[in-house]
ZADO-147218 format. One record per atom (N, C-alpha, C, CB): residue in three letters; x, y, z. Coordinates in steps of 0.1 Angstrom, whole numbers, padded with zeros to 4 digits, always signed. Glycine has a CB too. Example, Ala and Ser with C-alpha at 12.3 -4.5 7.8 and 13.67 -1.06 7.14 Angstrom:
# residues 2
ala+0132-0057+0078ala+0123-0045+0078ala+0132-0033+0078ala+0113-0045+0090ser+0128-0022+0071ser+0137-0011+0071ser+0129+0000+0079ser+0141-0006+0057
***
This chain:
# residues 178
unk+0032+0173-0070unk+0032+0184-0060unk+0032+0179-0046unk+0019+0192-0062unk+0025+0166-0046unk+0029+0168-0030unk+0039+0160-0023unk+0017+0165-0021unk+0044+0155-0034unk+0056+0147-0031unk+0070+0157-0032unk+0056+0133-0041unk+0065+0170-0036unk+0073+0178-0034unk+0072+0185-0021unk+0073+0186-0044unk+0061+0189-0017unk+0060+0191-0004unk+0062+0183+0007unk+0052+0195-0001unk+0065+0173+0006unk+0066+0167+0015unk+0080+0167+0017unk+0060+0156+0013unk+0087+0162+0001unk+0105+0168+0003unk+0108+0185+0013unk+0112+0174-0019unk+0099+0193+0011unk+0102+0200+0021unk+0097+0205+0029unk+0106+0206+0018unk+0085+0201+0035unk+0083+0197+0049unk+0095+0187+0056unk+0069+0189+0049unk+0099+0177+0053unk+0106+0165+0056unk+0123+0176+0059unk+0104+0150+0039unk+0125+0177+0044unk+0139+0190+0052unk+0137+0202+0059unk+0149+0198+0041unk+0127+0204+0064unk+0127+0219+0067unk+0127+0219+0083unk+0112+0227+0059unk+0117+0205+0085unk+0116+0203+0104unk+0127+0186+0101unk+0091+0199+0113unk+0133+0186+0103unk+0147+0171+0108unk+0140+0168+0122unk+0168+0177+0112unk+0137+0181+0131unk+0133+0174+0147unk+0120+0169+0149unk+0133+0185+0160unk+0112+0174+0140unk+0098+0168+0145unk+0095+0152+0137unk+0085+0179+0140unk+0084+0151+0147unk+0077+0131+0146unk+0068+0136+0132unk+0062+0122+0166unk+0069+0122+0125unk+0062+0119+0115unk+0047+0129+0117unk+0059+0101+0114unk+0040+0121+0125unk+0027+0128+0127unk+0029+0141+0125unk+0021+0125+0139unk+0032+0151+0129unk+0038+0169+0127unk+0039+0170+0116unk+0053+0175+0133unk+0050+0163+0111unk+0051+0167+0094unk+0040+0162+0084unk+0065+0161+0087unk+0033+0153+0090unk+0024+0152+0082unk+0012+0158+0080unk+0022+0143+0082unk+0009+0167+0094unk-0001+0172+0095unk+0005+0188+0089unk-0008+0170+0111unk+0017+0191+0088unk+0023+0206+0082unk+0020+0201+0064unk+0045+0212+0087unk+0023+0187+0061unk+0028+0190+0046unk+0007+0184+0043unk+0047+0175+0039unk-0001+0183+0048unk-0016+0182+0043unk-0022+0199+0049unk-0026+0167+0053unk-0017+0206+0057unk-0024+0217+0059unk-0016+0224+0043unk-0022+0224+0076unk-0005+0222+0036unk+0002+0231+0024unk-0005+0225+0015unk+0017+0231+0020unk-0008+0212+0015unk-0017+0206+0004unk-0031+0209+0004unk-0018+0192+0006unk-0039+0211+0013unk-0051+0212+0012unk-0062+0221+0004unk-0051+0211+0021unk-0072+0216+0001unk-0076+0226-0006unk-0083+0240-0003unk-0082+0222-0013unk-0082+0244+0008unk-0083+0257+0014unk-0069+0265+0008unk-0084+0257+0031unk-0058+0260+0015unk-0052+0263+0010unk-0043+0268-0009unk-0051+0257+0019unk-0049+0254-0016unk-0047+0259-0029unk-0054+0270-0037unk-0049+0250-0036unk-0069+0271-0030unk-0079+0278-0032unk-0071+0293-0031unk-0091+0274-0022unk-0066+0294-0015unk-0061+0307-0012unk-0047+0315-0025unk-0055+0303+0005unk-0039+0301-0028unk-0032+0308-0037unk-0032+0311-0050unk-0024+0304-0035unk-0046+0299-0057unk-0052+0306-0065unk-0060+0317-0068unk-0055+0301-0068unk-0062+0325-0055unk-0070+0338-0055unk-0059+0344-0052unk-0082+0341-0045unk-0050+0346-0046unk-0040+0354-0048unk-0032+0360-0063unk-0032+0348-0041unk-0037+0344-0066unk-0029+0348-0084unk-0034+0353-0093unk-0027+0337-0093unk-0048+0353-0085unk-0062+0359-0101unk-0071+0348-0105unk-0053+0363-0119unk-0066+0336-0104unk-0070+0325-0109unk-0088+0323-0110unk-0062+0315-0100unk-0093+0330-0099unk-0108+0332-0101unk-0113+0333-0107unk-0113+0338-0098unk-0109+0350-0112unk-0113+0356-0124unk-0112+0350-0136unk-0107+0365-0126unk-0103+0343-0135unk-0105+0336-0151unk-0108+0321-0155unk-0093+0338-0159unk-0119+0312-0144unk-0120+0302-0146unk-0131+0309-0151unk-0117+0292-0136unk-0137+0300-0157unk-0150+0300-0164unk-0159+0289-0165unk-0147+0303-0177unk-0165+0289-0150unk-0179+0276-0143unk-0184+0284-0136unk-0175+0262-0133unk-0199+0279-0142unk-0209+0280-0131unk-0208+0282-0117unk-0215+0272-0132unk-0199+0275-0113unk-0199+0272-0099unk-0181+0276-0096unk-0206+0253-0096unk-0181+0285-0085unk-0165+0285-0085unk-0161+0290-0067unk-0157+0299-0099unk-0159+0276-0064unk-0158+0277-0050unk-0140+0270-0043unk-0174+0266-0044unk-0138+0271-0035unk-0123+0268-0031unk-0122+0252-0036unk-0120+0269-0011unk-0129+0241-0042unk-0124+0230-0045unk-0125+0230-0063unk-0132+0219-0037unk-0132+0237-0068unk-0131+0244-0083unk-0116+0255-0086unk-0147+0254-0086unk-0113+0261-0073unk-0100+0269-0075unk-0085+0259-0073unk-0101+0283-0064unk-0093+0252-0060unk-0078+0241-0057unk-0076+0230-0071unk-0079+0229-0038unk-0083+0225-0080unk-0083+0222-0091unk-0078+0223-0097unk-0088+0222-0096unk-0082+0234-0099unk-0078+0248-0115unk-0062+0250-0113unk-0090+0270-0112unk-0059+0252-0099unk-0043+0254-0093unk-0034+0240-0095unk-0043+0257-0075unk-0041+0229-0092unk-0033+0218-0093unk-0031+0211-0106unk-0037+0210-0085unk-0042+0212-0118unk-0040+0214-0134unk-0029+0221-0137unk-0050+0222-0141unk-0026+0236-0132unk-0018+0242-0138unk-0003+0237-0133unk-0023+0257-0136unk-0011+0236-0122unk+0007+0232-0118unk+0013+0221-0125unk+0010+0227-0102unk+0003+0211-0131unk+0007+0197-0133unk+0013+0201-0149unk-0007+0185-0131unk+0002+0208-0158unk+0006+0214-0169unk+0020+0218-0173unk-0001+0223-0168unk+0024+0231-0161unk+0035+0238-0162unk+0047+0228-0162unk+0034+0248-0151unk+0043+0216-0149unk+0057+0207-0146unk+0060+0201-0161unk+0053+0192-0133unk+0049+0197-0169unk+0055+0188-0181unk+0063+0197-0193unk+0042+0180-0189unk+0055+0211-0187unk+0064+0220-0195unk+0082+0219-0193unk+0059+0235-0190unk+0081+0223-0179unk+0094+0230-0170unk+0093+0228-0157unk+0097+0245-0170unk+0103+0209-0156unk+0100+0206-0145unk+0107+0213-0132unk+0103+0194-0146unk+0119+0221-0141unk+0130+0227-0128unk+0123+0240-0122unk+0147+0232-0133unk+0115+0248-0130unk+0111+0260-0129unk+0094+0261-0122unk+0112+0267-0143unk+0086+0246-0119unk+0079+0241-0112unk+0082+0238-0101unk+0076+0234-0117unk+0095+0238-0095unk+0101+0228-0086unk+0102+0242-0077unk+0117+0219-0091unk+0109+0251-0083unk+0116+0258-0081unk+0105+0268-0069unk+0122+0263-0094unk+0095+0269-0083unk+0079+0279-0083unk+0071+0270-0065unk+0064+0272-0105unk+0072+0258-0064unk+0065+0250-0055unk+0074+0258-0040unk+0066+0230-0060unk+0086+0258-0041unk+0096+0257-0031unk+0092+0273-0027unk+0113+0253-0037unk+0087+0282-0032unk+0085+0296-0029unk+0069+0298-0024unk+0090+0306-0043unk+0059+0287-0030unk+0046+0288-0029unk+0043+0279-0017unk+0040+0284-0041unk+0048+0268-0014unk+0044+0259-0001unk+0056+0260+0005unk+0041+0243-0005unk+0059+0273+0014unk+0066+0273+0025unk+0067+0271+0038unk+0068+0279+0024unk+0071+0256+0043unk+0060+0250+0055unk+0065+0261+0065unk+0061+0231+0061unk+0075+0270+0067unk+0081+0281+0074unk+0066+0293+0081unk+0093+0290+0062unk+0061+0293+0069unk+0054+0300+0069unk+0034+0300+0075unk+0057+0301+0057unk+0036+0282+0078unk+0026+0275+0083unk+0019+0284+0097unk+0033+0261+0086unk+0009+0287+0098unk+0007+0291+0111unk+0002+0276+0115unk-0003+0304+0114unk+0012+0274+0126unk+0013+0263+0132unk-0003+0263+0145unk+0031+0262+0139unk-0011+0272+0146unk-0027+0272+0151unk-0033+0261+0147unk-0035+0282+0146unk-0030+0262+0133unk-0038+0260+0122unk-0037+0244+0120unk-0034+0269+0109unk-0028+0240+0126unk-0025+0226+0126unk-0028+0220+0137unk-0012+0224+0123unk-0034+0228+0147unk-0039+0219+0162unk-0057+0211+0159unk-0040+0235+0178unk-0049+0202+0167unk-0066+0194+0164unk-0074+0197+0175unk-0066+0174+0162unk-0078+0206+0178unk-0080+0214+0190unk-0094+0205+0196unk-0083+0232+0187unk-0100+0197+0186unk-0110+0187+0191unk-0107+0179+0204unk-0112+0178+0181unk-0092+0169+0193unk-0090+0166+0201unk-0083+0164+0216unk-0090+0164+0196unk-0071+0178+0217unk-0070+0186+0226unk-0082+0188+0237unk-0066+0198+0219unk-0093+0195+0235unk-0105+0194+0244unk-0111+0180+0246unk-0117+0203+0237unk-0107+0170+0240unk-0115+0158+0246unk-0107+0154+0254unk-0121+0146+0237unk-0093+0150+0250unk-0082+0149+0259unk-0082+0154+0272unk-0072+0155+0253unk-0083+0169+0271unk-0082+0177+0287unk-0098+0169+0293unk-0083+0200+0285unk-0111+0169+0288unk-0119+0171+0296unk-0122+0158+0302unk-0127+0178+0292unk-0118+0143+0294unk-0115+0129+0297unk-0108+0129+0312unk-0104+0123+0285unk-0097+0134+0311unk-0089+0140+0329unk-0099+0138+0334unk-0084+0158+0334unk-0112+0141+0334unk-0123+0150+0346unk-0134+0136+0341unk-0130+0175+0339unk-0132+0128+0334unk-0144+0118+0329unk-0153+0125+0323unk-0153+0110+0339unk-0151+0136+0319unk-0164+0145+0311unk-0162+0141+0293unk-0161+0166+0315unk-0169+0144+0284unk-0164+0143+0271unk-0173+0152+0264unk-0163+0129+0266unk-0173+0160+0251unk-0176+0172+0248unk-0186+0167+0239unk-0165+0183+0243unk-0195+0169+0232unk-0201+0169+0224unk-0208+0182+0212unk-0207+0161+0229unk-0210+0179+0198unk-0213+0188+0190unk-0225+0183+0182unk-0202+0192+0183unk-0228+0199+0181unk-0243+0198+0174unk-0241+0209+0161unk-0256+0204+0186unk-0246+0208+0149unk-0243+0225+0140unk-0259+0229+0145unk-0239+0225+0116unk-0257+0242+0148unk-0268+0250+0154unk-0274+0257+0144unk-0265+0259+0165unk-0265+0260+0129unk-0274+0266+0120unk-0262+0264+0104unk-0278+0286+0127unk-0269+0265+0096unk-0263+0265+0082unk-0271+0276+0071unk-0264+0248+0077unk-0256+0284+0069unk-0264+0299+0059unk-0255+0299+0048unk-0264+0317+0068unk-0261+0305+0037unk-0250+0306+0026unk-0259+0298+0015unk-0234+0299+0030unk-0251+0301+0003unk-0257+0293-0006unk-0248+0282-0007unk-0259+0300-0019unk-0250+0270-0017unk-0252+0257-0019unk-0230+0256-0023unk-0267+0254-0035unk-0229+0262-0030unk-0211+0267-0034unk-0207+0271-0019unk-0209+0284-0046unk-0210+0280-0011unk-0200+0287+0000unk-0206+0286+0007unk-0196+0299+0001unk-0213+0278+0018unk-0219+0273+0035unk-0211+0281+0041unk-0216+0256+0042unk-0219+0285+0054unk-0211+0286+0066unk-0219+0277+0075unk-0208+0302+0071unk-0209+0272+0087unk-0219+0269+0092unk-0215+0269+0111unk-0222+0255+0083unk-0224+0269+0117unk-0222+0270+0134unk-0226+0264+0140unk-0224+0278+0142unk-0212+0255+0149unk-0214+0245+0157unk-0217+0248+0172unk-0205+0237+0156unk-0220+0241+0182unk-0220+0241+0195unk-0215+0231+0200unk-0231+0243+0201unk-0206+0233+0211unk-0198+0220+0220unk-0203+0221+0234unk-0180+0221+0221unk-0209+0212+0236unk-0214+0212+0251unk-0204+0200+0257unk-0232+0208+0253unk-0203+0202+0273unk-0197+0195+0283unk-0211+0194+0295unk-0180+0204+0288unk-0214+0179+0295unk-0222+0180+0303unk-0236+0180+0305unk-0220+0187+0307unk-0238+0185+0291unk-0252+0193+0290unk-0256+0204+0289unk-0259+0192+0296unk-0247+0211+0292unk-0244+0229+0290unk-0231+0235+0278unk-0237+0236+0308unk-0241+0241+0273unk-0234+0249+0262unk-0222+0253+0269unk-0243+0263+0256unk-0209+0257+0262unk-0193+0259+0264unk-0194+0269+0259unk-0181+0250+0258unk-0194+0268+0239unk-0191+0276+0234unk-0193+0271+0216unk-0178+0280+0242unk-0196+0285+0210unk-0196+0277+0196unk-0185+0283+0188unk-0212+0277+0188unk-0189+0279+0174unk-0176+0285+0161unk-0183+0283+0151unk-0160+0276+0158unk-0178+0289+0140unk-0178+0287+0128unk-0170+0287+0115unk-0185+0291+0127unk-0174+0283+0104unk-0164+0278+0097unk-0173+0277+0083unk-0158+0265+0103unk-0164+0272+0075unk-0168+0264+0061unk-0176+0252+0054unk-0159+0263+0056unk-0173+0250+0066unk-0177+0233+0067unk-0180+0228+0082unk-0165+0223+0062unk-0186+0221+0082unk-0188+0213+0098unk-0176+0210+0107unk-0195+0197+0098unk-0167+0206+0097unk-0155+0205+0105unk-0146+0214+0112unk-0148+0200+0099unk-0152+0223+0100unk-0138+0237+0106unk-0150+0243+0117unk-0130+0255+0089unk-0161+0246+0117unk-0165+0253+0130unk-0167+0245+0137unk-0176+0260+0130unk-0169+0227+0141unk-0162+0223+0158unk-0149+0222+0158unk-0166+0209+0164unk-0140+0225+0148unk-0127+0227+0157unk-0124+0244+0165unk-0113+0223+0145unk-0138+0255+0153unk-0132+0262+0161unk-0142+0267+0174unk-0127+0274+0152unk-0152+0257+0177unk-0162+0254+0185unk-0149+0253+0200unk-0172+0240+0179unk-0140+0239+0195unk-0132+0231+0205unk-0125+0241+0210unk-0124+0219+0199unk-0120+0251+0201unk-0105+0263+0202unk-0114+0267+0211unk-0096+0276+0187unk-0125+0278+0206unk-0131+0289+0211unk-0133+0280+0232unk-0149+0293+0198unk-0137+0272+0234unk-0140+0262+0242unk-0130+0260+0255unk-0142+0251+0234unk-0115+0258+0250unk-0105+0254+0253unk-0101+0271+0259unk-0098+0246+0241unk-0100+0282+0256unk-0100+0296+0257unk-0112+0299+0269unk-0103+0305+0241unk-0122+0295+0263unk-0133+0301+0280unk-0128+0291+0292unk-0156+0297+0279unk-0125+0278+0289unk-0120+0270+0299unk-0106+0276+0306unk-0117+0256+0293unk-0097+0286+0297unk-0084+0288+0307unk-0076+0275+0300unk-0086+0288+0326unk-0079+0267+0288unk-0062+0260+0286unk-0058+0262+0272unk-0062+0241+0289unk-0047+0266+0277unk-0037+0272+0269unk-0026+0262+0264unk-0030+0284+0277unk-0028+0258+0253unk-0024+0247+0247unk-0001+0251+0246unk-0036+0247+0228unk+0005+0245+0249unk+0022+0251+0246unk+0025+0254+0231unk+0036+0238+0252unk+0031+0265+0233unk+0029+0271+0215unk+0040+0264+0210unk+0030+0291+0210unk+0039+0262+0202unk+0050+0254+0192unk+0061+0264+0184unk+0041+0245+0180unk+0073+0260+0184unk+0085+0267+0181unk+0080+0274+0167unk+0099+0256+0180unk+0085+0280+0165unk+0092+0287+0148unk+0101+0281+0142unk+0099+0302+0147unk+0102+0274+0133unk+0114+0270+0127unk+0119+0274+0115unk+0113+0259+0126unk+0131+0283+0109unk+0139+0284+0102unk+0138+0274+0092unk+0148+0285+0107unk+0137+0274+0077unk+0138+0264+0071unk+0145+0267+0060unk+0127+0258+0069unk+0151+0255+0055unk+0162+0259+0047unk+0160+0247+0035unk+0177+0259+0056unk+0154+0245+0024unk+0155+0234+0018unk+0166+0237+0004unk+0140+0229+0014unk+0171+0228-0001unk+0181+0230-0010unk+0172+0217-0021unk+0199+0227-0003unk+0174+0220-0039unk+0164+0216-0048unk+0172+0201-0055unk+0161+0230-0060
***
Protein backbone atom coordinates (compact mmCIF):
# COMPACT_ATOMS: atom_id res chain seq x y z
CA UNK A 1 0.00 0.00 0.00
CA UNK A 2 2.30 2.52 0.50
CA UNK A 3 4.51 1.95 -2.05
CA UNK A 4 1.51 2.41 -4.03
CA UNK A 5 0.99 5.68 -2.78
CA UNK A 6 3.84 6.84 -3.09
CA UNK A 7 3.67 5.76 -7.08
CA UNK A 8 1.06 8.29 -6.95
CA UNK A 9 1.93 10.93 -4.97
CA UNK A 10 5.36 10.80 -6.96
CA UNK A 11 3.08 11.09 -10.50
CA UNK A 12 0.57 13.21 -9.41
CA UNK A 13 3.02 16.38 -8.15
CA UNK A 14 6.36 16.03 -10.98
CA UNK A 15 6.99 19.87 -9.50
CA UNK A 16 7.29 19.44 -5.99
CA UNK A 17 10.67 18.62 -3.69
CA UNK A 18 10.97 15.27 -2.13
CA UNK A 19 10.18 16.64 1.27
CA UNK A 20 6.30 17.74 -0.09
CA UNK A 21 5.67 14.48 -1.43
CA UNK A 22 6.66 12.89 1.34
CA UNK A 23 4.85 14.70 3.76
CA UNK A 24 1.41 14.32 1.10
CA UNK A 25 2.15 10.47 0.61
CA UNK A 26 2.46 9.96 5.03
CA UNK A 27 -0.50 12.30 5.60
CA UNK A 28 -2.60 9.29 2.89
CA UNK A 29 -0.77 6.78 4.91
CA UNK A 30 -1.43 7.61 8.19
CA UNK A 31 -3.47 6.24 10.61
CA UNK A 32 -6.02 8.97 11.13
CA UNK A 33 -6.39 8.82 7.98
CA UNK A 34 -7.02 4.87 7.40
CA UNK A 35 -9.13 5.06 10.44
CA UNK A 36 -11.24 7.79 8.54
CA UNK A 37 -11.78 5.44 5.53
CA UNK A 38 -12.44 2.59 7.49
CA UNK A 39 -15.47 4.43 9.10
CA UNK A 40 -16.62 5.48 6.00
CA UNK A 41 -16.81 1.84 4.92
CA UNK A 42 -18.55 0.49 8.03
CA UNK A 43 -15.56 -1.17 9.03
CA UNK A 44 -16.32 -0.20 12.83
CA UNK A 45 -19.27 -1.87 13.07
CA UNK A 46 -17.99 -4.98 12.42
CA UNK A 47 -14.62 -5.30 14.08
CA UNK A 48 -15.19 -7.18 17.08
CA UNK A 49 -12.53 -5.79 20.16
CA UNK A 50 -12.84 -4.52 23.18
CA UNK A 51 -11.16 -1.62 22.37
CA UNK A 52 -11.77 0.09 18.88
CA UNK A 53 -10.05 3.28 18.36
CA UNK A 54 -8.40 4.92 14.92
CA UNK A 55 -5.19 2.54 15.29
CA UNK A 56 -7.52 -0.76 15.74
CA UNK A 57 -9.53 0.65 12.55
CA UNK A 58 -6.24 1.73 10.51
CA UNK A 59 -5.25 -2.11 11.09
CA UNK A 60 -8.36 -3.70 10.42
CA UNK A 61 -8.08 -1.42 6.88
CA UNK A 62 -4.55 -2.36 6.15
CA UNK A 63 -5.28 -6.41 6.74
CA UNK A 64 -7.96 -6.08 4.42
CA UNK A 65 -6.25 -4.39 1.98
CA UNK A 66 -3.29 -6.73 2.21
CA UNK A 67 -5.84 -9.71 2.15
CA UNK A 68 -7.77 -8.44 -0.90
CA UNK A 69 -4.22 -7.69 -2.84
CA UNK A 70 -3.31 -11.58 -2.68
CA UNK A 71 -6.69 -12.06 -3.77
CA UNK A 72 -6.76 -9.35 -6.80
CA UNK A 73 -3.74 -7.61 -7.19
CA UNK A 74 -5.17 -5.35 -10.22
CA UNK A 75 -8.53 -4.62 -8.55
CA UNK A 76 -6.50 -3.53 -5.25
CA UNK A 77 -4.40 -1.32 -7.31
CA UNK A 78 -7.06 -0.04 -8.95
CA UNK A 79 -9.37 0.26 -5.45
CA UNK A 80 -6.00 2.20 -3.73
CA UNK A 81 -5.83 4.74 -6.82
CA UNK A 82 -9.61 5.95 -6.04
CA UNK A 83 -9.06 5.74 -2.06
CA UNK A 84 -5.62 7.62 -1.64
CA UNK A 85 -6.15 10.51 -3.82
CA UNK A 86 -3.26 12.84 -2.96
CA UNK A 87 -5.59 15.55 -5.22
CA UNK A 88 -7.75 15.46 -2.66
CA UNK A 89 -5.17 16.18 0.27
CA UNK A 90 -6.09 19.29 2.13
CA UNK A 91 -2.82 20.61 1.78
CA UNK A 92 -3.47 22.63 5.73
CA UNK A 93 -3.17 19.51 6.91
CA UNK A 94 0.30 19.01 5.80
CA UNK A 95 1.77 22.32 7.32
CA UNK A 96 4.10 21.83 10.22
CA UNK A 97 2.70 24.92 11.58
CA UNK A 98 5.12 24.28 14.69
CA UNK A 99 7.54 24.70 12.88
CA UNK A 100 6.37 27.66 10.80
CA UNK A 101 5.78 29.57 14.32
CA UNK A 102 9.31 28.88 15.60
CA UNK A 103 10.68 29.91 12.34
CA UNK A 104 8.76 33.30 12.26
CA UNK A 105 9.32 34.05 15.95
CA UNK A 106 13.37 33.01 15.84
CA UNK A 107 13.31 36.45 13.31
CA UNK A 108 12.50 38.32 16.60
CA UNK A 109 15.06 35.82 18.96
CA UNK A 110 11.86 34.80 20.67
CA UNK A 111 11.02 30.89 20.58
CA UNK A 112 7.50 29.39 21.56
CA UNK A 113 7.07 26.91 23.96
CA UNK A 114 4.27 24.19 25.01
CA UNK A 115 2.64 22.86 27.82
CA UNK A 116 -0.82 20.28 27.62
CA UNK A 117 -3.03 22.21 30.00
CA UNK A 118 -5.54 19.36 30.34
CA UNK A 119 -6.28 15.69 29.15
CA UNK A 120 -10.13 14.35 28.99
CA UNK A 121 -11.60 11.33 27.51
CA UNK A 122 -11.23 7.87 28.15
CA UNK A 123 -8.06 5.68 27.86
CA UNK A 124 -9.09 4.58 23.74
CA UNK A 125 -10.03 8.38 22.60
CA UNK A 126 -7.93 11.40 24.61
CA UNK A 127 -8.38 14.69 23.79
CA UNK A 128 -6.08 16.72 24.77
CA UNK A 129 -5.10 20.87 25.17
CA UNK A 130 -2.07 22.47 24.66
CA UNK A 131 -0.79 26.03 25.34
CA UNK A 132 2.05 27.90 23.33
CA UNK A 133 3.50 30.67 25.04
CA UNK A 134 6.09 33.30 23.52
CA UNK A 135 7.88 34.90 26.23
CA UNK A 136 6.00 33.92 29.10
CA UNK A 137 2.59 34.89 28.03
CA UNK A 138 0.03 32.64 26.85
CA UNK A 139 -0.59 33.15 22.67
CA UNK A 140 -2.99 30.73 22.30
CA UNK A 141 -4.02 27.04 22.73
CA UNK A 142 -5.57 23.85 20.53
CA UNK A 143 -6.61 20.74 20.69
CA UNK A 144 -6.47 17.48 19.30
CA UNK A 145 -6.10 13.64 19.70
CA UNK A 146 -2.98 13.48 20.80
CA UNK A 147 -0.32 15.95 22.12
CA UNK A 148 0.89 16.42 18.85
CA UNK A 149 -2.10 17.37 16.95
CA UNK A 150 -3.21 20.05 19.65
CA UNK A 151 0.45 21.97 19.58
CA UNK A 152 0.25 22.00 16.10
CA UNK A 153 -3.08 23.28 16.32
CA UNK A 154 -1.91 25.40 19.38
CA UNK A 155 1.06 26.71 16.68
CA UNK A 156 -1.86 27.31 13.68
CA UNK A 157 -4.38 28.80 16.18
CA UNK A 158 -1.05 31.13 17.35
CA UNK A 159 0.25 32.00 13.94
CA UNK A 160 -3.66 33.49 13.11
CA UNK A 161 -3.78 35.82 16.47
CA UNK A 162 -0.18 36.87 15.38
CA UNK A 163 -1.49 38.06 11.68
CA UNK A 164 0.89 35.37 9.71
CA UNK A 165 -0.59 34.05 7.05
CA UNK A 166 1.35 31.29 5.87
CA UNK A 167 1.26 31.36 1.24
CA UNK A 168 -1.42 28.85 0.38
CA UNK A 169 -0.19 26.20 -1.67
CA UNK A 170 -1.44 25.45 -5.29
CA UNK A 171 -4.22 22.80 -6.18
CA UNK A 172 -2.87 20.39 -8.32
CA UNK A 173 -4.71 18.29 -10.95
CA UNK A 174 -3.54 14.80 -10.80
CA UNK A 175 -3.54 12.37 -13.24
CA UNK A 176 -1.94 8.90 -12.44
CA UNK A 177 -2.07 6.12 -15.06
CA UNK A 178 -1.82 2.10 -13.41
Amino acid sequence: MNSRVAELVFHGYPELLEGDLTRIRAHLVRKSFLAMVGRSEGIEEIIESSVINDSVIADTVEAIIGGAYLIDRDLVLRTLDEIFNPAEVDTDELRDWKTLLQETLQADGLRPTYRVISKQGPAHRPSFTSRVSVDGREVATGEGSSIKESEQTAARNALEILGIRPVPRSTVEVHVSA
